[in-house]
N, CA, C and O atoms as a Maestro MAE file, in Angstrom:
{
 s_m_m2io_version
 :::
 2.0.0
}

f_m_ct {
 s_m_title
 :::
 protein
 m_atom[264] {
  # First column is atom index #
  i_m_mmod_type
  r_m_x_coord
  r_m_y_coord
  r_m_z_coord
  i_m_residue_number
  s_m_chain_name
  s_m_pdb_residue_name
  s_m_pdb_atom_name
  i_m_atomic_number
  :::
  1 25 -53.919 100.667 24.931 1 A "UNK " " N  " 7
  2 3 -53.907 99.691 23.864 1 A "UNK " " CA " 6
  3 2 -54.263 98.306 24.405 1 A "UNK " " C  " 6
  4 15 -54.172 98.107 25.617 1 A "UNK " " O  " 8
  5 25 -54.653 97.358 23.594 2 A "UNK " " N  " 7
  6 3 -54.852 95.811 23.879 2 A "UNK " " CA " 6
  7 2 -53.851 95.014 24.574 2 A "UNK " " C  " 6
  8 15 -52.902 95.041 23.789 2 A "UNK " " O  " 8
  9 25 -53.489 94.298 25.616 3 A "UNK " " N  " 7
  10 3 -52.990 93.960 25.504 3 A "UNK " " CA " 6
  11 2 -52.999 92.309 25.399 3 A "UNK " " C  " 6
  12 15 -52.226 91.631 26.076 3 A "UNK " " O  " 8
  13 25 -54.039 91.682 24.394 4 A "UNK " " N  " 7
  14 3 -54.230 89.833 24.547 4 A "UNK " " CA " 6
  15 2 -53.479 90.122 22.790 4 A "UNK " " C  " 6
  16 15 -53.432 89.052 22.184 4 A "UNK " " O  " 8
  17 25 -52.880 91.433 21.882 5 A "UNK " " N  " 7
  18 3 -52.311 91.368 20.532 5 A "UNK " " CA " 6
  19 2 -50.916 91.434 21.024 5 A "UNK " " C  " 6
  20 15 -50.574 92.330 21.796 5 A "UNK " " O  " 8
  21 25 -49.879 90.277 20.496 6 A "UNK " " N  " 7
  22 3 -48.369 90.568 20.916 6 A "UNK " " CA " 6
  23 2 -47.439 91.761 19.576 6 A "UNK " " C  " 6
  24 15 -46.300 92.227 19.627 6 A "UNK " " O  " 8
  25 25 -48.360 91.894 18.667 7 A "UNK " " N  " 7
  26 3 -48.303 93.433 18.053 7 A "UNK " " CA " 6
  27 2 -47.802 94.638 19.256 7 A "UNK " " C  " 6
  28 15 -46.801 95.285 19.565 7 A "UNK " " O  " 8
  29 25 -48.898 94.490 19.583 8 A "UNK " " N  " 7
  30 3 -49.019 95.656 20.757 8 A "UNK " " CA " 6
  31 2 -47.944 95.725 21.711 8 A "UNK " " C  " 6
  32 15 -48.084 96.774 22.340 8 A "UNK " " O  " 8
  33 25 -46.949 95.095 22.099 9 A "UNK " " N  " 7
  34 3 -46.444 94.846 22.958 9 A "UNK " " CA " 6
  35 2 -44.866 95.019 23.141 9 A "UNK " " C  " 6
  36 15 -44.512 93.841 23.080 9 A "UNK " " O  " 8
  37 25 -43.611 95.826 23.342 10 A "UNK " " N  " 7
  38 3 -42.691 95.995 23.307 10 A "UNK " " CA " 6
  39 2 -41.647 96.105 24.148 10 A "UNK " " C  " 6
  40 15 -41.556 97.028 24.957 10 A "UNK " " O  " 8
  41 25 -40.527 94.897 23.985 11 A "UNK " " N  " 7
  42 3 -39.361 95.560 25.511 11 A "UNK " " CA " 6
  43 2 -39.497 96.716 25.899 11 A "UNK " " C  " 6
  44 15 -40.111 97.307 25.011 11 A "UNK " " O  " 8
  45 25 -39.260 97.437 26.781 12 A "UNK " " N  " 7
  46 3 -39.497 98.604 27.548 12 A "UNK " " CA " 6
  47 2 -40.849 99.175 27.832 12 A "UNK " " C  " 6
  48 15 -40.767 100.074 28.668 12 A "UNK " " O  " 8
  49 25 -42.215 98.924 27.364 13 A "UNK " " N  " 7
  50 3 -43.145 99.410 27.161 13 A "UNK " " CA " 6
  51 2 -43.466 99.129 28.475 13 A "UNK " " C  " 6
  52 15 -43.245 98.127 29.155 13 A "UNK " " O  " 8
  53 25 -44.308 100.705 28.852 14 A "UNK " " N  " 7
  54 3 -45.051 100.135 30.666 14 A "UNK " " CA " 6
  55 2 -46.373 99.615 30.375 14 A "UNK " " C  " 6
  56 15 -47.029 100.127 29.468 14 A "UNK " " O  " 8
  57 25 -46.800 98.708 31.013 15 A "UNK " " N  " 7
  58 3 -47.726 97.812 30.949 15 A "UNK " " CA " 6
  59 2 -48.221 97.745 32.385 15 A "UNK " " C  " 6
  60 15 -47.612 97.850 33.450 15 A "UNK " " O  " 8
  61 25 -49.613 97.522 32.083 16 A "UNK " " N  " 7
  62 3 -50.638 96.569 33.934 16 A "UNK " " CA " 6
  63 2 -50.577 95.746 33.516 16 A "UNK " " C  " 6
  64 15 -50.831 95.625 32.317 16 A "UNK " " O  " 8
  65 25 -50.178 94.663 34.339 17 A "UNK " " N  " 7
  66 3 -50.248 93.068 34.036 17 A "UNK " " CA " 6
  67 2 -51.259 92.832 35.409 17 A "UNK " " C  " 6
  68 15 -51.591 93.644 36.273 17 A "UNK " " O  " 8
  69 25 -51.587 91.463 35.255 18 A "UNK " " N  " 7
  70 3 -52.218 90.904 36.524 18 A "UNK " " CA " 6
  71 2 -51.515 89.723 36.396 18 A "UNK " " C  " 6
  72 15 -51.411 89.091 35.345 18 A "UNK " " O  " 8
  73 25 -50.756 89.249 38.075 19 A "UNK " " N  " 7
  74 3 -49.956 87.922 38.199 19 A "UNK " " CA " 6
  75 2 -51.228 87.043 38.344 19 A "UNK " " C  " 6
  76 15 -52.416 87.364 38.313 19 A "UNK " " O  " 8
  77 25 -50.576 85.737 38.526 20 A "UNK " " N  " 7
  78 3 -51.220 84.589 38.553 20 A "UNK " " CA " 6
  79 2 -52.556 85.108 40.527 20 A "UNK " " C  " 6
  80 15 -53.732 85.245 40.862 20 A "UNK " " O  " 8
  81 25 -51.143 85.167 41.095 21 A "UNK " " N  " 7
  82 3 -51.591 85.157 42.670 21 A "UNK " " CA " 6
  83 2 -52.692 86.403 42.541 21 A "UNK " " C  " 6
  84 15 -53.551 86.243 43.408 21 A "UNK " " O  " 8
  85 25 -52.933 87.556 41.762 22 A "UNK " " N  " 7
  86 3 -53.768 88.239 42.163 22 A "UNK " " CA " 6
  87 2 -54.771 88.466 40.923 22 A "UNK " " C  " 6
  88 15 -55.018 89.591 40.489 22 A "UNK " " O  " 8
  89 25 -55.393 87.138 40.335 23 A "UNK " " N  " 7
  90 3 -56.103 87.133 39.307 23 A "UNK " " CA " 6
  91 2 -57.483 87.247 39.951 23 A "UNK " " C  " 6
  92 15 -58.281 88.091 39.542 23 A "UNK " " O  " 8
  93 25 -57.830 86.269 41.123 24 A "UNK " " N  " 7
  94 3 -58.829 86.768 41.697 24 A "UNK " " CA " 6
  95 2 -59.092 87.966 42.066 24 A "UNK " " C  " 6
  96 15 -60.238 88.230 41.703 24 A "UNK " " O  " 8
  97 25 -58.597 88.862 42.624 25 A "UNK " " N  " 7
  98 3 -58.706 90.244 43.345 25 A "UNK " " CA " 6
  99 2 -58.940 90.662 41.629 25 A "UNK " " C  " 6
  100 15 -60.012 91.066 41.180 25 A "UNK " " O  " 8
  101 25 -58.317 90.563 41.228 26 A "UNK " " N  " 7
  102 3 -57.634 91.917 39.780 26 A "UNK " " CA " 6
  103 2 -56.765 92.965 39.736 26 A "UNK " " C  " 6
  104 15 -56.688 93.808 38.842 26 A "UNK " " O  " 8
  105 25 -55.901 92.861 41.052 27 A "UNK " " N  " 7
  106 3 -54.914 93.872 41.419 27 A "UNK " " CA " 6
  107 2 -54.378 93.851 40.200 27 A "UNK " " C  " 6
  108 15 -53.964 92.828 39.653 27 A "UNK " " O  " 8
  109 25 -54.363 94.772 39.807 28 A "UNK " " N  " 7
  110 3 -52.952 95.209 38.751 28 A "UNK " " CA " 6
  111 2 -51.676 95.745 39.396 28 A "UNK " " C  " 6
  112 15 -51.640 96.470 40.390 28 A "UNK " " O  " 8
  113 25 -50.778 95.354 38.793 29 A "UNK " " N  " 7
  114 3 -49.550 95.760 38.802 29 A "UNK " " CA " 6
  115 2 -48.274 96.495 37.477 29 A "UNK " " C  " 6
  116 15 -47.886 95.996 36.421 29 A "UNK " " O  " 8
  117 25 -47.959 97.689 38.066 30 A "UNK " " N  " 7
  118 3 -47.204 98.139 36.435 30 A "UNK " " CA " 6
  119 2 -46.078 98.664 36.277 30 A "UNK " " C  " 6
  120 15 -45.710 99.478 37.123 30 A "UNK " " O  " 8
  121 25 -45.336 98.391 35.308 31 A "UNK " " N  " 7
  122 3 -44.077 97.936 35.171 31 A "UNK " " CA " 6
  123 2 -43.620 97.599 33.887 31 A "UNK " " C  " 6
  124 15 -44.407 97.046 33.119 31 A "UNK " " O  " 8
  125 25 -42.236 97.896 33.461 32 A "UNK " " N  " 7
  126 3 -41.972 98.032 32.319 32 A "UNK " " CA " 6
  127 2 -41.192 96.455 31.826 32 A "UNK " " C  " 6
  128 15 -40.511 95.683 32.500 32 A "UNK " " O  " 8
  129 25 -41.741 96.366 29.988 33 A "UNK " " N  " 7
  130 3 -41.549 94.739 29.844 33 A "UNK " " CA " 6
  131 2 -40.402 94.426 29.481 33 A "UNK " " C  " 6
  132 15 -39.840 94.732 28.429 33 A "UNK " " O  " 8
  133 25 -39.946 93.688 30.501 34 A "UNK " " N  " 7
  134 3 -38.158 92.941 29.988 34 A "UNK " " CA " 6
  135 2 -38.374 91.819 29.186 34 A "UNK " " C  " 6
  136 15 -37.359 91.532 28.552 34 A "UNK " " O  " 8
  137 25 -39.301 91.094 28.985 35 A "UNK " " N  " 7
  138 3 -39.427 90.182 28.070 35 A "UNK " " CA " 6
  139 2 -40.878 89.246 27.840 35 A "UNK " " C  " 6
  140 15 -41.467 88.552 28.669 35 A "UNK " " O  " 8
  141 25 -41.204 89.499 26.432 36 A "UNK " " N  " 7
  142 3 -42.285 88.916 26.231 36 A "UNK " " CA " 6
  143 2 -42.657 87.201 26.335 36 A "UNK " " C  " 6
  144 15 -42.399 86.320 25.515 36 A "UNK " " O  " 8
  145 25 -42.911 87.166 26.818 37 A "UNK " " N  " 7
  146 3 -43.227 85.145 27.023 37 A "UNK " " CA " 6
  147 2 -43.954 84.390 26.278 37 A "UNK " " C  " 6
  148 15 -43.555 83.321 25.816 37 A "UNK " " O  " 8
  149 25 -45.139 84.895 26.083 38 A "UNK " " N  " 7
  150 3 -46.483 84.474 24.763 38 A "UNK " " CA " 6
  151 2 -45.687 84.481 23.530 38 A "UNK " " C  " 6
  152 15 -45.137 85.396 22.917 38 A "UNK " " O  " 8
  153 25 -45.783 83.030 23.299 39 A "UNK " " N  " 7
  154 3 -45.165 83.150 21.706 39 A "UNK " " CA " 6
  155 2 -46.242 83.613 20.291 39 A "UNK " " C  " 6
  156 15 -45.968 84.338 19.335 39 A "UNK " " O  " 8
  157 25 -47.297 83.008 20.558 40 A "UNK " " N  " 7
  158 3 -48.469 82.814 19.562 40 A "UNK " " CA " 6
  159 2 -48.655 84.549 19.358 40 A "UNK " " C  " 6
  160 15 -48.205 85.270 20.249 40 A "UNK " " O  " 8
  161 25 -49.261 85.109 18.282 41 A "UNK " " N  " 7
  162 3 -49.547 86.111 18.006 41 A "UNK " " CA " 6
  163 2 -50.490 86.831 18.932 41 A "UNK " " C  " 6
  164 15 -50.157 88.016 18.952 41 A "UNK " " O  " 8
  165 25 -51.706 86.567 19.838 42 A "UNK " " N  " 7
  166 3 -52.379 86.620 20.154 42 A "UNK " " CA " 6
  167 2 -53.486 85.786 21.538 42 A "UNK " " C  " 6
  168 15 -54.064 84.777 21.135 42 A "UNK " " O  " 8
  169 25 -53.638 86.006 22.384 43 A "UNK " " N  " 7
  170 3 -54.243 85.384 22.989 43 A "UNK " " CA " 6
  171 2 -55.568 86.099 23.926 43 A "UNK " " C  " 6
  172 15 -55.670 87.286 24.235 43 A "UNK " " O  " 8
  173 25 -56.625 84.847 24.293 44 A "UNK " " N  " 7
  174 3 -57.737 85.848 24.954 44 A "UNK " " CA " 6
  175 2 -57.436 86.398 26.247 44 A "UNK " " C  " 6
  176 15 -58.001 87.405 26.674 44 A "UNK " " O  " 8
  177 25 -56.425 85.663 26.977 45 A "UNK " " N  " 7
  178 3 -56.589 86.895 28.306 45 A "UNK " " CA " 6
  179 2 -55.574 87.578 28.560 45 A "UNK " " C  " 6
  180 15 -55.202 87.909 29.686 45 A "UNK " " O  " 8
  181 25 -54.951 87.889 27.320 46 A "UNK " " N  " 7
  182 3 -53.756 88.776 27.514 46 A "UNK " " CA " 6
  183 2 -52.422 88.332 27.206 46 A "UNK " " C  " 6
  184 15 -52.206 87.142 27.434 46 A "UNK " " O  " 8
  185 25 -51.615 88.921 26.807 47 A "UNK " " N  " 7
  186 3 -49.980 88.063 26.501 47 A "UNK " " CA " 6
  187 2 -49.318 88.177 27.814 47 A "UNK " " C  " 6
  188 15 -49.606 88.967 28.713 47 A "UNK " " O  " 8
  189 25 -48.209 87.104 27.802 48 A "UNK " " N  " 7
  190 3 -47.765 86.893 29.407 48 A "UNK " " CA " 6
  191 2 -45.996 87.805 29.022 48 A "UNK " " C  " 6
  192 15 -45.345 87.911 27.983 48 A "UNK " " O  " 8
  193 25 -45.808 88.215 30.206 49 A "UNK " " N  " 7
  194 3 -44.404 89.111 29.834 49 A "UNK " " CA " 6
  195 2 -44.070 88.967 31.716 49 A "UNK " " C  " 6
  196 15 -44.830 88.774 32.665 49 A "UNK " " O  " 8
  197 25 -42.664 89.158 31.626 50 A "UNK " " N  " 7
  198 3 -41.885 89.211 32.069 50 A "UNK " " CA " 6
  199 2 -41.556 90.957 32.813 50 A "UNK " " C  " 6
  200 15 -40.790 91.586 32.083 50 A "UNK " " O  " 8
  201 25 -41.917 91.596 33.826 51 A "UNK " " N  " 7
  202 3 -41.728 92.567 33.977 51 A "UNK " " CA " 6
  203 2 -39.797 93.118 34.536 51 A "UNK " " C  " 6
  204 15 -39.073 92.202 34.924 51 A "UNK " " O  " 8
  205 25 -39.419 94.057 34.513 52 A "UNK " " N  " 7
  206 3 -38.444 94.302 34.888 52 A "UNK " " CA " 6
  207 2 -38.200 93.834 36.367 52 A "UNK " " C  " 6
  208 15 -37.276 93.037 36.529 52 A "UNK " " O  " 8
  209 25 -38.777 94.155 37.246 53 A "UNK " " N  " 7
  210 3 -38.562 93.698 38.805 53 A "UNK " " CA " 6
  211 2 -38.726 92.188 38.507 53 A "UNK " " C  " 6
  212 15 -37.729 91.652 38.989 53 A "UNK " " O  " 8
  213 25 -39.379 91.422 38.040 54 A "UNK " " N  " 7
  214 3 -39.100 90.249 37.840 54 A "UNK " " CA " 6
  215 2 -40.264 89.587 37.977 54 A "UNK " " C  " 6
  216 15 -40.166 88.494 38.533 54 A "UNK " " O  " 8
  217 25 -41.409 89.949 37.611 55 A "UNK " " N  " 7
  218 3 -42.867 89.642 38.140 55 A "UNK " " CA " 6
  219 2 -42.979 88.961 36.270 55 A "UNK " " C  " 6
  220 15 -42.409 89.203 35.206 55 A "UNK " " O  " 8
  221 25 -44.001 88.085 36.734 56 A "UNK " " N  " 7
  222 3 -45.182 87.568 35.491 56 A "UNK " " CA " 6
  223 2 -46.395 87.899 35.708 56 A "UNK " " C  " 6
  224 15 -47.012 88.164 36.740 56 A "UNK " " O  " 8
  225 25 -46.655 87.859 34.699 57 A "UNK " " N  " 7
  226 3 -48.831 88.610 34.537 57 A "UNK " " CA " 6
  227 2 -48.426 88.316 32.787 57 A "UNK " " C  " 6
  228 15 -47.472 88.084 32.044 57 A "UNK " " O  " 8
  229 25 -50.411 88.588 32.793 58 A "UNK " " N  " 7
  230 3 -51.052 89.057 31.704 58 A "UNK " " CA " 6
  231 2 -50.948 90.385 31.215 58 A "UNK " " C  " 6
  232 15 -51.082 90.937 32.307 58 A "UNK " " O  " 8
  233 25 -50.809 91.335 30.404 59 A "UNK " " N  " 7
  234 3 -51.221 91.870 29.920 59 A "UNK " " CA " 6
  235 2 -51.962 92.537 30.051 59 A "UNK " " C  " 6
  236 15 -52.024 92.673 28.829 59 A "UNK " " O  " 8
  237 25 -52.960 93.414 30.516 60 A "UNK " " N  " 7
  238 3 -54.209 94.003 30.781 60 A "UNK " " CA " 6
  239 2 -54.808 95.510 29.998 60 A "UNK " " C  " 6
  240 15 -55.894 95.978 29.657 60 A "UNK " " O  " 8
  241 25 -53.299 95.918 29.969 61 A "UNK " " N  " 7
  242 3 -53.348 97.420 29.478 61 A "UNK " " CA " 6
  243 2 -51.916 97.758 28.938 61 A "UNK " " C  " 6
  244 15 -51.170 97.561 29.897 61 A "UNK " " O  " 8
  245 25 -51.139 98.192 27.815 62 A "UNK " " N  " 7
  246 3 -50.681 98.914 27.237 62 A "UNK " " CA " 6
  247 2 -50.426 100.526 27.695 62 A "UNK " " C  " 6
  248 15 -50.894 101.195 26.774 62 A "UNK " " O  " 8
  249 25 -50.032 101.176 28.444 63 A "UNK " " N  " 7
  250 3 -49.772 102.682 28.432 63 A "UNK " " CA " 6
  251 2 -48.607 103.442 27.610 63 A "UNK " " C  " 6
  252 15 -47.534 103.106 27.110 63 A "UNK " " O  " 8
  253 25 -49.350 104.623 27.721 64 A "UNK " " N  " 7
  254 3 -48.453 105.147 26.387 64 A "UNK " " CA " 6
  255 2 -47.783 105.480 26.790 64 A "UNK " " C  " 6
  256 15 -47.638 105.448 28.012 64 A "UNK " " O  " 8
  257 25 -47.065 105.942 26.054 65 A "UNK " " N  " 7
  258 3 -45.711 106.352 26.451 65 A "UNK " " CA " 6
  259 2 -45.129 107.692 26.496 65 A "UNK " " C  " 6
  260 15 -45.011 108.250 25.405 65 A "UNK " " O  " 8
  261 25 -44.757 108.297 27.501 66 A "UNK " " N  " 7
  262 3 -44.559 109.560 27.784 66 A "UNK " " CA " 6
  263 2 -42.945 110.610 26.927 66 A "UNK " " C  " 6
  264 15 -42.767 111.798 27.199 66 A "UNK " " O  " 8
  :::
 }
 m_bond[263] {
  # First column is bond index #
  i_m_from
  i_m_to
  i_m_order
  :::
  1 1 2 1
  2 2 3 1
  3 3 4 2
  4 3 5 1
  5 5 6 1
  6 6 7 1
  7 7 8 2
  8 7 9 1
  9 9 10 1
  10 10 11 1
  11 11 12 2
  12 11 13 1
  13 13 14 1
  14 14 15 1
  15 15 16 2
  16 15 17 1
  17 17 18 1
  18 18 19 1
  19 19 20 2
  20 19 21 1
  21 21 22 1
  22 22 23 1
  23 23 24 2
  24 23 25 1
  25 25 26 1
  26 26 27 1
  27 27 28 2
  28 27 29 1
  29 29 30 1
  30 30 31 1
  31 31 32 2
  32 31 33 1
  33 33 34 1
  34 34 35 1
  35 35 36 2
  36 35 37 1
  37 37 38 1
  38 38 39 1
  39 39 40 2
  40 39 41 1
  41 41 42 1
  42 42 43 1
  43 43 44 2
  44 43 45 1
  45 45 46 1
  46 46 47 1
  47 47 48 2
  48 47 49 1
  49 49 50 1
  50 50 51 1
  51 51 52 2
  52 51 53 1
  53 53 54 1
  54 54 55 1
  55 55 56 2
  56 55 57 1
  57 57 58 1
  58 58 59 1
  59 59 60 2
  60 59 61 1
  61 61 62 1
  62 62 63 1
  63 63 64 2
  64 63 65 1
  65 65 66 1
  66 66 67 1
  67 67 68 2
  68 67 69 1
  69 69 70 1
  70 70 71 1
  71 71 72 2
  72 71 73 1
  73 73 74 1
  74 74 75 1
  75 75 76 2
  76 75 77 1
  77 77 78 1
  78 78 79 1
  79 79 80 2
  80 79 81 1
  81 81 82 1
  82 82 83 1
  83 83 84 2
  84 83 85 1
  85 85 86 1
  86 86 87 1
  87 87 88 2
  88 87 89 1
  89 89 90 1
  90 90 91 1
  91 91 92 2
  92 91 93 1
  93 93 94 1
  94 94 95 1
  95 95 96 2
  96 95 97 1
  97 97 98 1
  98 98 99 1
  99 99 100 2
  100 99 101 1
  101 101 102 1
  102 102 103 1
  103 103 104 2
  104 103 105 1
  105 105 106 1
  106 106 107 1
  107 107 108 2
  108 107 109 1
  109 109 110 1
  110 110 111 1
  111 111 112 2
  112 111 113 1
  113 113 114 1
  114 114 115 1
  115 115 116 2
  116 115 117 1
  117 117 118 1
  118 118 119 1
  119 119 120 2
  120 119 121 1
  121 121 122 1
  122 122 123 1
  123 123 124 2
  124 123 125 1
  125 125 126 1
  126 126 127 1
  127 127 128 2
  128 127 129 1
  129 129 130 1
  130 130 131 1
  131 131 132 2
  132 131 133 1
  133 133 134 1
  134 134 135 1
  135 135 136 2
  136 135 137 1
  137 137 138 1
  138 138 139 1
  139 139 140 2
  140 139 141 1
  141 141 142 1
  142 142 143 1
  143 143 144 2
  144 143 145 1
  145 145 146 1
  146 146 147 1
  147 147 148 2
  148 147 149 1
  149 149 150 1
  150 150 151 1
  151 151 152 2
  152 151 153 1
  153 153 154 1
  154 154 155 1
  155 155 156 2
  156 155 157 1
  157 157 158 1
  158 158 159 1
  159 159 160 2
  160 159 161 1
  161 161 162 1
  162 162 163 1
  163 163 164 2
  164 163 165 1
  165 165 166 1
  166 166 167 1
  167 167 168 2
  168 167 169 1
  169 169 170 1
  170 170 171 1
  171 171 172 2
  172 171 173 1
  173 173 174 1
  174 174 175 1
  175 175 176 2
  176 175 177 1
  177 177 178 1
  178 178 179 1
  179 179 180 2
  180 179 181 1
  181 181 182 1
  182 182 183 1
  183 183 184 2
  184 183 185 1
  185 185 186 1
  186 186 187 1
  187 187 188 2
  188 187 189 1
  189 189 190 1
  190 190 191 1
  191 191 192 2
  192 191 193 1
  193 193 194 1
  194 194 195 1
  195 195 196 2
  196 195 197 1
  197 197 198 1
  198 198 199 1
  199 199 200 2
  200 199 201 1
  201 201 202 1
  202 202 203 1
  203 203 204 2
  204 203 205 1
  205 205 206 1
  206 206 207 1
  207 207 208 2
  208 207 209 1
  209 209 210 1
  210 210 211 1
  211 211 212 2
  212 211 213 1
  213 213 214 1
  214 214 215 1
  215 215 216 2
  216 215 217 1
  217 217 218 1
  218 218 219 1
  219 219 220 2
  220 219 221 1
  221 221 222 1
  222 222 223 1
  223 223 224 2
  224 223 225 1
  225 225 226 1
  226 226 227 1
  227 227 228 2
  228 227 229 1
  229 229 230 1
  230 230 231 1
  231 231 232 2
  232 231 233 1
  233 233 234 1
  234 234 235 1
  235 235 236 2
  236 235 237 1
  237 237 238 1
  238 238 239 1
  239 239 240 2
  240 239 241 1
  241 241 242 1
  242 242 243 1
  243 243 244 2
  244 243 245 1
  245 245 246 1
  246 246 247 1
  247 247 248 2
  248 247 249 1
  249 249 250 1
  250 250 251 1
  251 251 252 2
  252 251 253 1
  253 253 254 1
  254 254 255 1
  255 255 256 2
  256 255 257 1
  257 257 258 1
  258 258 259 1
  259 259 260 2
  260 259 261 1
  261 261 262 1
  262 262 263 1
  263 263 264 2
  :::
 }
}
């Protein structure tokens, strides 16, 4: 799923985010969301969340859920 729609986006949901520090590379990192940060409905490079281990990123990808 999208993840720059905060529709899309739910506490617990596992997500790839990309942090700030590895925007150049594009490492993704993934991890389930303890809290969404992006207030606005929507944004272009992704909504910013809060992962459980305690990381920030974008958004990148949505995975479903098993």
């Amino acid at each position: 799923m999208d993840g720059t729609k905060r529709s899309n986006i739910k506490i617990g949901d596992l997500v790839d985010i990309v942090t700030k520090a590895d925007q150049r590379s594009g490492v993704l990192t993934t991890g389930y969301v303890a809290r969404v940060l992006t207030k606005s409905s929507n944004h272009p490079h992704g909504i910013k969340v809060r992962l459980e281990t305690g990381e920030v990123g974008r958004v990148k990808a949505v995975r479903a859920a098993d």
